[in-house]
C-alpha positions as CSV (number, residue, x, y, z in Angstrom):
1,X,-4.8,-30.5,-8.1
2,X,-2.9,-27.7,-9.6
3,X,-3.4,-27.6,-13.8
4,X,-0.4,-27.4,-15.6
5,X,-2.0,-24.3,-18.1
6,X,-4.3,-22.2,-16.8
7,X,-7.1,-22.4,-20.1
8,X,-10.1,-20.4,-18.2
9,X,-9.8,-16.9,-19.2
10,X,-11.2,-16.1,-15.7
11,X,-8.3,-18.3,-14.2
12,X,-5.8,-16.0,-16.3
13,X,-7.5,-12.4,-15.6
14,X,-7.0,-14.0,-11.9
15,X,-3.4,-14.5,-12.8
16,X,-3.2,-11.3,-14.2
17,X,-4.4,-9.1,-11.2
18,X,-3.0,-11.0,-8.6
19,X,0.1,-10.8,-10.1
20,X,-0.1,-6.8,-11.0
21,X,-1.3,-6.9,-7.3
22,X,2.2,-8.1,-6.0
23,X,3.9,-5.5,-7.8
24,X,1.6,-2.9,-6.4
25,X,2.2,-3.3,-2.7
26,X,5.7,-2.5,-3.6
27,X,4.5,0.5,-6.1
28,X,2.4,3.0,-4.2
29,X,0.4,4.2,-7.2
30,X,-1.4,0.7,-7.6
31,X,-3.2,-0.5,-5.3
32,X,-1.7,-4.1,-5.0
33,X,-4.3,-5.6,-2.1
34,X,-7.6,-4.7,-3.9
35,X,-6.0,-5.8,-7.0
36,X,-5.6,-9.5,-5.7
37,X,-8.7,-9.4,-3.8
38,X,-10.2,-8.3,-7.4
39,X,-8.3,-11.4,-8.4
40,X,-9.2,-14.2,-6.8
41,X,-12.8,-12.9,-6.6
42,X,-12.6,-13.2,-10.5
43,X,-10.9,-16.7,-10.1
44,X,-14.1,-17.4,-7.8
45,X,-16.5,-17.1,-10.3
46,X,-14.7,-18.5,-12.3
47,X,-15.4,-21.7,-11.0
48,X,-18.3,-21.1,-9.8
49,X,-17.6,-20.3,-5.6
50,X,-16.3,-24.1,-5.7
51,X,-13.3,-24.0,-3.5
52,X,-14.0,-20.2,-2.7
53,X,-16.5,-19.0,-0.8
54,X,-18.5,-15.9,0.1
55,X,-16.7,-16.4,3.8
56,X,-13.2,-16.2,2.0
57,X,-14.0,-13.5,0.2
58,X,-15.0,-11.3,2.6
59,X,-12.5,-12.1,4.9
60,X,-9.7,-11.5,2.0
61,X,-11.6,-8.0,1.3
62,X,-10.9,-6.9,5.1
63,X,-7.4,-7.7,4.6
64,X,-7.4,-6.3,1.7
65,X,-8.9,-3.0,3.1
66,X,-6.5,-2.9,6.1
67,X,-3.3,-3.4,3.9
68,X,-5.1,-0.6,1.2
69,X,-5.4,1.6,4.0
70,X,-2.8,0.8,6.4
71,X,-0.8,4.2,5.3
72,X,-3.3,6.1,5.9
73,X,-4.2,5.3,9.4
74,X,0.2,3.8,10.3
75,X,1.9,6.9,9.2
76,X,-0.2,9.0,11.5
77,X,-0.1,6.5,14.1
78,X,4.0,6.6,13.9
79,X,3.7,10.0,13.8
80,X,1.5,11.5,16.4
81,X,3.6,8.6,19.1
82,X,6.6,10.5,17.8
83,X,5.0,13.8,19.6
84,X,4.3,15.0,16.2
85,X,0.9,16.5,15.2
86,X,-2.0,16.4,12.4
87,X,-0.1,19.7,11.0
88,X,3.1,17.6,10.3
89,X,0.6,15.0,8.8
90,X,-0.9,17.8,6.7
91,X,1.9,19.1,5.7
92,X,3.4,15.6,4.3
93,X,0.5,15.2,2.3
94,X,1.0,19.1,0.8
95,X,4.5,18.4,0.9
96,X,3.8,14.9,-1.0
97,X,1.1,16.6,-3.6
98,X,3.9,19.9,-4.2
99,X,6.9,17.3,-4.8
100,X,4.9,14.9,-7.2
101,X,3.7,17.9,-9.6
102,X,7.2,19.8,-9.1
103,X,9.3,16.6,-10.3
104,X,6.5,15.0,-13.0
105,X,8.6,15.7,-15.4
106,X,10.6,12.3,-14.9
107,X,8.1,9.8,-15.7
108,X,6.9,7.8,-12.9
109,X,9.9,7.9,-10.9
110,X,10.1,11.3,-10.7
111,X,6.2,11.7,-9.2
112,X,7.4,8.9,-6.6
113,X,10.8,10.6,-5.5
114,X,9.1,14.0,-5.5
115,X,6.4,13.1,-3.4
116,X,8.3,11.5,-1.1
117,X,11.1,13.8,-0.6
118,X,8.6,16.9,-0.9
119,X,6.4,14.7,2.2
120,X,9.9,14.5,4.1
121,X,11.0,18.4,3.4
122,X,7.7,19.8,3.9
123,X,7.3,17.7,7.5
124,X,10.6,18.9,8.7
125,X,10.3,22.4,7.3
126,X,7.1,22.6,9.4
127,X,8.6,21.0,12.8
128,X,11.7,23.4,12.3
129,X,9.7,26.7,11.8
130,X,7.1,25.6,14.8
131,X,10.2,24.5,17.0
132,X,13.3,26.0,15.4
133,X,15.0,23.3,16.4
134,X,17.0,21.0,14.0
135,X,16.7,17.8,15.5
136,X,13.4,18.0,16.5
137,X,13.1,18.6,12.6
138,X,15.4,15.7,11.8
139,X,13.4,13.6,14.0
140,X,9.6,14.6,12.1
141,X,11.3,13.3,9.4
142,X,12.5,10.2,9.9
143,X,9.2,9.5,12.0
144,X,7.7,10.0,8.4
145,X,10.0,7.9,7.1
146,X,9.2,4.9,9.3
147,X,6.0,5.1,9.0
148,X,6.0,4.8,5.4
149,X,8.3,1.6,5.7
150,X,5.8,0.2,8.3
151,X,3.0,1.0,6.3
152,X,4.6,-0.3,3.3
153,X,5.7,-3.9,5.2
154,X,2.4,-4.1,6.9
155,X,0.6,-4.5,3.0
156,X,3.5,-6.7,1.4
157,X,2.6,-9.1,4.6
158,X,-1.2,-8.9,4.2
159,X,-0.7,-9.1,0.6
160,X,1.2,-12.8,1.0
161,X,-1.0,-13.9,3.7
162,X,-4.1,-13.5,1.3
163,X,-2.0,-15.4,-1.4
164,X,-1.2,-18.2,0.8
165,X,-5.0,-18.0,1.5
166,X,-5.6,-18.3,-2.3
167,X,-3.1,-21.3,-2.6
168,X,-4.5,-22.7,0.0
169,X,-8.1,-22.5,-0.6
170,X,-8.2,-23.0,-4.2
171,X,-4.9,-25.6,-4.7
172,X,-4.7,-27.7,-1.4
């Protein structure tokens, strides 16, 4: 039976994260996964483990750690099958630290845009000294690129399939 207010202040921090959660698997600086896993575990004892378990909790906190995580271990993945090594992975992640501090200046947007572009420049820079070769440095690039996007669509996916677990498990 779905309430038509949500009165429990536990059922609104729930809300709260779950929502801010949403919007983080789209933001990388918050961490949207753990954020609705925080979220319905606050909605769990909130009614006391009722309709949620231990079992669902733990099985939405491994999803939660894979989509958390899934940039950390896809990017590399895409990378390395791309013929590119740890050193282009190193360098994104200098190139990534340089080009957040360098455009900081821009609130938020300009940490997110410089890290990105500095994770891109610094990954091609690297493949092009190494191979002096301009595609192969195009290439590094864009391998970066997709594995950001696929990082980035494999947590919005895990994110809505622990929702739809929520929904499920608490509403149905």
């Amino acid at each position: 039976m779905l309430p038509t207010t949500f009165t429990n202040p536990a059922e609104q921090l729930a809300l709260l994260l779950m929502l801010v959660g949403l919007i983080g698997t789209v933001i990388p600086v918050i961490p949207g996964a753990l954020l609705i896993w925080f979220g319905v575990l606050a909605w769990a004892i909130g009614e006391k483990f009722q309709r949620i378990d231990w079992l669902i909790l733990v099985l939405l906190g491994i999803l939660a750690l894979a989509a958390t995580f899934s940039e950390y271990w896809l990017r590399p993945l895409v990378q390395t099958r791309a013929g590119f090594g740890w050193k282009q992975i190193l360098a994104a992640i200098a190139g990534g630290i340089f080009g957040g501090i360098f455009l900081s200046g821009i609130p938020v947007l300009g940490t997110l845009f410089g890290a990105a572009l500095g994770s891109v420049i610094a990954t091609s820079a690297l493949t092009y000294w190494e191979r002096k070769n301009f595609g192969e440095a195009a290439r590094a690039g864009k391998a970066y690129l997709v594995g950001c996007a696929l990082s980035s669509f494999v947590e919005v996916v895990i994110a809505l399939l622990m929702l739809a677990i929520f929904v499920w498990r608490a509403f149905l």
